[in-house]
C-alpha positions as CSV (number, residue, x, y, z in Angstrom):
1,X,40.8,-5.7,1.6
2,X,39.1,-9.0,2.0
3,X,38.4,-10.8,-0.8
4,X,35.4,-12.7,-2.2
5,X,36.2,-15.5,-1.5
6,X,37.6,-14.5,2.2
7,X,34.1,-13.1,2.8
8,X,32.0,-16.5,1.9
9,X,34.3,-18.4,4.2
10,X,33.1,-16.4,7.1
11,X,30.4,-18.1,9.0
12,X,29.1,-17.8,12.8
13,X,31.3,-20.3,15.4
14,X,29.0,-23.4,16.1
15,X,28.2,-24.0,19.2
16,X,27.4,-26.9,21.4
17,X,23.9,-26.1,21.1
18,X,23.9,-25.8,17.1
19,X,25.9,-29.2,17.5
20,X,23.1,-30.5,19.5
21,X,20.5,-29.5,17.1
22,X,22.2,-31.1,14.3
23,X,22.3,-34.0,15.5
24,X,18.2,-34.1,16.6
25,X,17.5,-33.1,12.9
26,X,19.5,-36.0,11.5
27,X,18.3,-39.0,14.5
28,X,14.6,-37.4,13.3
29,X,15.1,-37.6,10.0
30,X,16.5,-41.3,10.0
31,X,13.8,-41.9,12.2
32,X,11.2,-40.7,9.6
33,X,12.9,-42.0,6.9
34,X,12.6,-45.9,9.2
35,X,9.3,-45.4,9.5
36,X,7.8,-44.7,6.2
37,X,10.8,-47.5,4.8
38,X,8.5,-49.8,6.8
39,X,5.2,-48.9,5.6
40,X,6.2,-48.9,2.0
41,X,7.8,-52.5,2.6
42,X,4.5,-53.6,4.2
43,X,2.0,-52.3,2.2
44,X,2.7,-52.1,-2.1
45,X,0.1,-49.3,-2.3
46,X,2.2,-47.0,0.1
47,X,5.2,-48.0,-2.0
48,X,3.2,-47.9,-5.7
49,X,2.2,-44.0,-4.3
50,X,5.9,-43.3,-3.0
51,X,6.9,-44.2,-7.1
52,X,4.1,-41.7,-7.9
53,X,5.2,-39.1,-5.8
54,X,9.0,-39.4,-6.9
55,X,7.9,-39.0,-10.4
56,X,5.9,-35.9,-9.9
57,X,8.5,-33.6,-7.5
58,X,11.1,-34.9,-10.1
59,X,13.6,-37.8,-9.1
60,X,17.1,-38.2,-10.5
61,X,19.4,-41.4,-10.0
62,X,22.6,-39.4,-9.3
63,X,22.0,-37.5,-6.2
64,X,25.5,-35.9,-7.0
65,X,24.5,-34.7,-10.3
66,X,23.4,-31.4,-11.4
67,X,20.1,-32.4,-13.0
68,X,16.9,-30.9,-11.2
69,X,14.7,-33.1,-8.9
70,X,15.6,-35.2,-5.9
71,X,17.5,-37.9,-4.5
72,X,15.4,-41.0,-4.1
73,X,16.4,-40.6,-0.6
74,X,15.6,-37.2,-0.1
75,X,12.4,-37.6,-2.1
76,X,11.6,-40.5,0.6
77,X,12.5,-37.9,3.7
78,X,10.3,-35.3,2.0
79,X,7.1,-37.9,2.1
80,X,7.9,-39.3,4.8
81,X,7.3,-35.6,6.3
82,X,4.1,-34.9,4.1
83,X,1.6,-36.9,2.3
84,X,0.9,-36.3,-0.8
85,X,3.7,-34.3,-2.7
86,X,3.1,-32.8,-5.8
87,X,5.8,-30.3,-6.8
88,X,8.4,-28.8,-3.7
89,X,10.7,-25.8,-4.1
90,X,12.3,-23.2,-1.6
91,X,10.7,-20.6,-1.1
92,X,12.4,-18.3,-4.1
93,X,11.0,-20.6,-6.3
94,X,7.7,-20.2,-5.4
95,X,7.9,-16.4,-5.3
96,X,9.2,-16.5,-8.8
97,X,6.0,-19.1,-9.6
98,X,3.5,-16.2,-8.7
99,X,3.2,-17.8,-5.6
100,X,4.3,-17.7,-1.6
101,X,4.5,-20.0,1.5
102,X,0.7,-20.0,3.1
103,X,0.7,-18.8,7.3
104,X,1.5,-21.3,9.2
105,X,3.3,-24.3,7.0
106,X,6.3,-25.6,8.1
107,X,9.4,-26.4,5.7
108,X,10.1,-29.8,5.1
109,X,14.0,-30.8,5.6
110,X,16.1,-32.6,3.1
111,X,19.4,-34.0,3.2
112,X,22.3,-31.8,2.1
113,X,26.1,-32.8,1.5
114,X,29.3,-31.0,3.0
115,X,31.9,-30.3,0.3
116,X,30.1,-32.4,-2.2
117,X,32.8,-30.6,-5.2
118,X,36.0,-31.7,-4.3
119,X,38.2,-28.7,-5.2
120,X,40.9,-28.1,-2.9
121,X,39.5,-24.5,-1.1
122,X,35.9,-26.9,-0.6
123,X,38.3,-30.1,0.6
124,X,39.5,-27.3,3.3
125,X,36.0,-26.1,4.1
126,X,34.5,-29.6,4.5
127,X,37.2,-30.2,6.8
128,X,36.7,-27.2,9.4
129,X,33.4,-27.8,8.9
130,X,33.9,-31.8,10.5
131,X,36.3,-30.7,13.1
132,X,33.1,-28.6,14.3
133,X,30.9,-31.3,14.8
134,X,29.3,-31.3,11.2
135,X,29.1,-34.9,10.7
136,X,27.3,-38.1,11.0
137,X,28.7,-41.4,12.4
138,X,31.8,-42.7,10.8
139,X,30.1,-45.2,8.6
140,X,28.8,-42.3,6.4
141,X,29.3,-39.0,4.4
142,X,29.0,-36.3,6.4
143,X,25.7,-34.2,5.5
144,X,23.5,-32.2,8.1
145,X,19.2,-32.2,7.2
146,X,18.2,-28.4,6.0
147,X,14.7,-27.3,6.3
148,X,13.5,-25.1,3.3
149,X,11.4,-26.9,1.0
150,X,7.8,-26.5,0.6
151,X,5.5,-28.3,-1.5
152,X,2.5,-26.5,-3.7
153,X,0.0,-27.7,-1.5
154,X,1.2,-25.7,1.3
155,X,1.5,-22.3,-1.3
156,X,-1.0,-19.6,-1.9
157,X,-1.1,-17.4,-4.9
158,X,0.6,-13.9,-4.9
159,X,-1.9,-12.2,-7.3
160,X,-4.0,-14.1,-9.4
161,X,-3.8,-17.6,-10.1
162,X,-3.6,-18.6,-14.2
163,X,-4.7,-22.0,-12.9
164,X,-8.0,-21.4,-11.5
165,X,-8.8,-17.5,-11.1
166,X,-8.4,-17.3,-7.0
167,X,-7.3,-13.7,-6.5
168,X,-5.9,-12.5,-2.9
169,X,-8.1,-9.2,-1.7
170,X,-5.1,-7.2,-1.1
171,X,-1.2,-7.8,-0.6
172,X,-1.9,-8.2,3.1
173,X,-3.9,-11.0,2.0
174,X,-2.8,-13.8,3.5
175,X,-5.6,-16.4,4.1
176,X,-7.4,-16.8,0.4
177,X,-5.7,-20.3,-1.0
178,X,-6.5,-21.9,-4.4
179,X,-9.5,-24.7,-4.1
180,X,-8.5,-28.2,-4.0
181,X,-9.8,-28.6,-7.1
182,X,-6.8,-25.9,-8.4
183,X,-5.0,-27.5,-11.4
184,X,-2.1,-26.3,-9.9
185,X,-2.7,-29.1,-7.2
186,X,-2.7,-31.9,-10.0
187,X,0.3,-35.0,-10.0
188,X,2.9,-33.6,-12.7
189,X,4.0,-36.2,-15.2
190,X,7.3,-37.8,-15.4
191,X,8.9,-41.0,-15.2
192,X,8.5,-42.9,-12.2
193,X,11.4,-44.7,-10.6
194,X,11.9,-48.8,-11.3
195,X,10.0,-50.7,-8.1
196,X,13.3,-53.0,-7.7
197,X,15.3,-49.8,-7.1
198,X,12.7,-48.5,-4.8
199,X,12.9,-51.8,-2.7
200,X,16.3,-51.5,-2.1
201,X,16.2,-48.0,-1.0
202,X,13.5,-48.5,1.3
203,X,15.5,-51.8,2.8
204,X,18.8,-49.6,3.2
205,X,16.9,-47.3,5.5
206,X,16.0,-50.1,7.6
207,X,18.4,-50.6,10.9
208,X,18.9,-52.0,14.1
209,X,17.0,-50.5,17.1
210,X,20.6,-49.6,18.5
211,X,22.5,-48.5,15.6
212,X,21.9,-45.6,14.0
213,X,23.0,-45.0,10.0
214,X,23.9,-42.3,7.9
215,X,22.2,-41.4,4.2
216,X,22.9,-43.6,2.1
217,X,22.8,-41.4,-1.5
């Protein structure tokens, strides 16, 4: 009888086109993450809003920690996907909030880790994993960009909404959204991160026009 852990190591084989896909996601995302590393470099109100939106999704220093909120670099991919962010989750979350993905928005991706916890059965999984083609170039950590994050702005209430009153007509409801005006909508506080450690994570995504790089955090 298989065991638990027997069972969680199965996964489908991945196949050349997975591969293929994997690797679009990640150029895409470095891409993105260029591009709005640029803006924020040339303009201080793009970067003074990137510090506003880090601080209210929730922004950690230790990527590798198990505090809630984002990387800085992940909180970076996720605006550089969608402007403005108040407050993302996966779907779950939302659905616990009262609340579900409205018709029609599309996940934003974020950058996930392979065999982040170092035990030895996780050393052994990270390692089939790479000899499948889960990886990035050999400069950095191997990570692949998964797409499951909404924020609230692209959420509708479930039943009614303790923010402003908005009620769906009926569970097949799935067109009546909160006003903009919802408080629901409203920048969370929180601490926003220092500008000088901004700048230099908006410099590392910087790179040459024929080299491409890996996450940094």
């Amino acid at each position: 009888m298989a065991t638990a852990t027997e069972k969680r190591r199965k996964r489908r084989p991945v196949t050349d086109e997975m591969k293929a896909q994997s690797q679009a996601s990640r150029a895409a995302a470095n891409d993105a993450l260029h591009n709005y590393a640029v803006l924020c470099l040339s303009d201080p109100a793009e970067l003074e809003e990137f510090r506003s939106i880090a601080a209210s999704i929730g922004w950690k220093f230790d990527p590798a920690s198990d505090d809630g909120g984002y990387s800085l670099q992940n909180a970076a991919l996720l605006a550089a996907q969608r402007r403005p962010l108040v407050h993302c989750g996966g779907f779950d979350y939302w659905l616990e909030q009262g609340r579900c993905v409205a018709e029609g928005e599309k996940a934003l991706g974020t950058f996930r880790h392979i065999g982040r916890k170092q035990t030895e059965e996780q050393k052994a999984e990270e390692k089939k994993l790479a000899e499948e083609g889960w990886q990035s170039s050999k400069r950095g950590p191997r990570y692949y960009v998964k797409r499951g994050t909404w924020d609230v702005t692209q959420t509708r209430p479930i039943v009614k909404c303790p923010r402003c009153g908005t009620t769906p007509t009926g569970p097949e409801d799935r067109t009546t959204l909160c006003p903009p005006d919802c408080a629901v909508f409203a920048p969370r506080p929180g601490g926003k991160p220092p500008r000088e450690l901004v700048l230099e994570l908006m410099q590392a995504q910087l790179k040459d026009a024929d080299e491409e790089h890996g996450p940094q955090q």
